[in-house]
N, C-alpha and C positions, 0 to 999 in steps of 0.2 A: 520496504525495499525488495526487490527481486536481486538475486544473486545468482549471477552462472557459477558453472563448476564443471571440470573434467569429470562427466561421468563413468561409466551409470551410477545406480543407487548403490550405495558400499563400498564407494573406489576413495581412496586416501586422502582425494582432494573432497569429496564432501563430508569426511570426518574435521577436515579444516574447518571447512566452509561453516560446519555446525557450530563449533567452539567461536570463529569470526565474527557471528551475525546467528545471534540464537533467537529465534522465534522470527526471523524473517525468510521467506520464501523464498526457496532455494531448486534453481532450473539446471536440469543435467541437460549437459551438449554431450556428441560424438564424439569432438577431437577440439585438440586446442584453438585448432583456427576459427570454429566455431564460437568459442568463448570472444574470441576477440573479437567477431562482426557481430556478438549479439551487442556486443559492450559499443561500439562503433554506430551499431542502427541504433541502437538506444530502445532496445526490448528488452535489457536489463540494466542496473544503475550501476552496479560491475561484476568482476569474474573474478575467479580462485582457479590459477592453474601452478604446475609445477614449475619449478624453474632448475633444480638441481640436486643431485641425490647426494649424499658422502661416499657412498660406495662405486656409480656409475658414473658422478659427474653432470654434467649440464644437460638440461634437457634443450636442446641444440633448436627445435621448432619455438620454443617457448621466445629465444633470443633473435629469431630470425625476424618473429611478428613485432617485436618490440621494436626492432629497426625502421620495417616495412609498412609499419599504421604510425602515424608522425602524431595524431591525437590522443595515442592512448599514452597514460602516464600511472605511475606505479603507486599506490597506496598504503602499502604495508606489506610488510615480508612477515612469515609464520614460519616455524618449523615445526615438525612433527615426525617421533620419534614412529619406526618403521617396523612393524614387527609381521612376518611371513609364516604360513601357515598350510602345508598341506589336507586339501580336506574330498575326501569323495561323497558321493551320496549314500544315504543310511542303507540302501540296498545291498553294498559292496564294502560294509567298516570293518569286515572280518578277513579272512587271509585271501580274500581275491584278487589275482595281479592285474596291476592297474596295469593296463593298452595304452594311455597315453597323456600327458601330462600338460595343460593349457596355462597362460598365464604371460600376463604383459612381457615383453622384451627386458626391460628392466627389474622386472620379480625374478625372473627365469635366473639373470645373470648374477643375481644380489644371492641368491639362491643354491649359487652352478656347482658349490662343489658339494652340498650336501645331496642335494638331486644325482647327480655322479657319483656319489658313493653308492648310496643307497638304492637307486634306478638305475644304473648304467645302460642297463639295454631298453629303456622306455622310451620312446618317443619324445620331444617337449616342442610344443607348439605356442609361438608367438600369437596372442590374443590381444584385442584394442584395448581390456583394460584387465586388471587382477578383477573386480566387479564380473564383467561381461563375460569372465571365464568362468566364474564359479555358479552362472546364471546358465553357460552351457552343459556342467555339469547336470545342475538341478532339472534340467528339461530333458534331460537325455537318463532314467535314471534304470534303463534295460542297456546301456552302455557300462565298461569299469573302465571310466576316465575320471581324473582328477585334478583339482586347479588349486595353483600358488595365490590365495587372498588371504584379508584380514578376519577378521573374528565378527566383524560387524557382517561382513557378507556370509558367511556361514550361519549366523543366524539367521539372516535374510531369506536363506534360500533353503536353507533347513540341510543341512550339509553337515558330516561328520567327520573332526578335525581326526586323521589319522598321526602326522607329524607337528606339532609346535615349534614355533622359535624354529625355524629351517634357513634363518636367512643364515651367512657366511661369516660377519663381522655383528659384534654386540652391537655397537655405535652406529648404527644404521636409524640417518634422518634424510628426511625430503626437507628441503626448502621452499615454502609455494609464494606467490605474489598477489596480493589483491589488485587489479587494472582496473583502471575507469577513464574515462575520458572527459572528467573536470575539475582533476586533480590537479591543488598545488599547496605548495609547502606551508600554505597556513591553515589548512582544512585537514590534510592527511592527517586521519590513525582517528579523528575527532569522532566519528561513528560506531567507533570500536568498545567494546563491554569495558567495563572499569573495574572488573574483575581480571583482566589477562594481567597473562608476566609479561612487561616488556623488555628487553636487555639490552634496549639503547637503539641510537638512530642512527641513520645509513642513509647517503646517497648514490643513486644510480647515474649515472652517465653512459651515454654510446657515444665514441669518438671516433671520425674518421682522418685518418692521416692526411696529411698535405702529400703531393706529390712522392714517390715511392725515391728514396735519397738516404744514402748513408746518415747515421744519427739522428734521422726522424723519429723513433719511438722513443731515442735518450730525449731529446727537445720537447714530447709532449710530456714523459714523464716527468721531467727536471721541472718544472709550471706547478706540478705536487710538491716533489721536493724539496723546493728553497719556501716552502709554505707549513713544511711539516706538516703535510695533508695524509692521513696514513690510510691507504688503498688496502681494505680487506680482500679486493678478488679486481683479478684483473686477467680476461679472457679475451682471444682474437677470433676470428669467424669471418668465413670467406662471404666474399659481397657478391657472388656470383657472377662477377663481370670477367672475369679470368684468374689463372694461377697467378697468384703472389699479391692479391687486392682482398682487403683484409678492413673490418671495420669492429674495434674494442668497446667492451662493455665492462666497466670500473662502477665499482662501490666505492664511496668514502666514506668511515667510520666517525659518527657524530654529528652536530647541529651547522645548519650550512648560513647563520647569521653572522658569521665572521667576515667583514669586510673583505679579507685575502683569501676565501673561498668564494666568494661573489666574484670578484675580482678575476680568478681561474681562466673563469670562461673566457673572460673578453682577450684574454693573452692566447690563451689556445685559437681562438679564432683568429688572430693576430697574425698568427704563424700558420695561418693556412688551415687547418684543422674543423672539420664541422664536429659541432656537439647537437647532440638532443637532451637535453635535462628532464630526466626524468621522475624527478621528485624527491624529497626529501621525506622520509616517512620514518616508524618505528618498524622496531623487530620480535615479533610476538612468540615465546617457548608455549608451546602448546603439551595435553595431555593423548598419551596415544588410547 
């Protein structure tokens, strides 16, 4: 199988992807949107991108494409524990002040108050990936900049970890999602090594509200409720058609062979609401 991944080589999402899918061929893209047209043209059989940090929260583009592509459907959720790392090149591991500090929007912030103790007057620059920054570093190495990566890209790129453990919070996990676009809930997770943890199963749904109406969100919730369907995440996100138009993206927690979980949907679309079901899968604890 070919596997995309939020690259480059070293970025969080192909330390997933490796654990996911070991010993098959694994394709870095640019940016997420990439994952999802390679997954879509069918140049790869699916992607691994991020879906949502414990520290920063949702990765906002990840949820937008899940709306936006109606074919792609969701495979298996992973988690993996998050560990940040200040590291310059071997030129510069001694007391030379670092000029400025590179690293994804979301490392920077996971990051921000030990980078502000420690840096305060350093520069920090938003990079496409924690990867991609520790690759500026390595190519630049008559520069004294330095980038927020993992341990995997500092070997990568032969880089010299000056700070460890920098992130802000111990409990720092990603959450990434396998996509593929011929997925359904009697195939999901069946590709996956027989070696993972799994910690049970989850349904995705995107729900759009009926018409914009006092107790519309009590009325699609209550369809859960008198089902004791119990919603681990339940997020809104603007549909870009104007303020106040909003379209929700819900987990439900366990197997969706329950008659009164099939049954959901045709009540929600009942009352006006569109769903996109997007699969029933496992949920993989991964090693960092």
């Amino acid at each position: 199988m070919k596997i995309a991944f939020l690259g480059p080589e070293a970025s969080f999402t192909q330390l997933t992807a490796i654990q996911l899918f070991l010993g098959e061929e694994l394709v870095p893209k640019a940016n997420i949107l990439d994952c999802f047209l390679a997954v879509l043209n069918n140049e790869v059989d699916k992607a691994v991108v991020p879906l949502e940090n414990s520290i920063e929260g949702t990765v906002s583009m990840t949820l937008d494409y899940l709306y936006l592509t109606q074919d792609i459907k969701i495979e298996a959720e992973a988690v993996l524990p998050i560990a940040h790392h200040l590291m310059v090149h071997p030129n510069h591991h001694n007391n030379d002040i670092i000029e400025k500090i590179y690293s994804h929007p979301q490392a920077l912030a996971q990051s921000f108050h030990f980078l502000n103790n420690k840096y305060p007057q350093v520069p920090k620059q938003d990079f496409a990936s924690t990867a991609a920054a520790a690759k500026r570093v390595s190519d630049n190495p008559d520069r004294k900049i330095a980038a927020v990566a993992n341990k995997f890209a500092a070997d990568l790129y032969g880089l010299q970890i000056v700070d460890e453990n920098i992130h802000d919070f111990e409990q720092n996990h990603t959450r990434f999602i396998v996509i593929s676009n011929n997925s359904s809930s009697n195939t999901a997770g069946k590709s996956f090594g027989s070696n993972l943890n799994a910690s049970g199963k989850k349904t995705g749904l995107l729900i759009t509200l009926p018409q914009d109406h006092a107790g519309g969100l009590h009325q699609v919730l209550s369809v859960f409720a008198w089902r004791n369907m119990n919603l681990s995440k339940i997020e809104s996100r603007t549909l870009k058609t104007g303020l106040g138009n909003y379209f929700f993206f819900l987990t439900v927690v366990g197997d969706w062979d329950n008659v009164l979980y099939i049954n959901s949907i045709d009540e929600l679309k009942a009352i006006g609401a569109e769903v996109k079901f997007l699969g029933n899968y496992k949920e993989f604890l991964l090693k960092s």
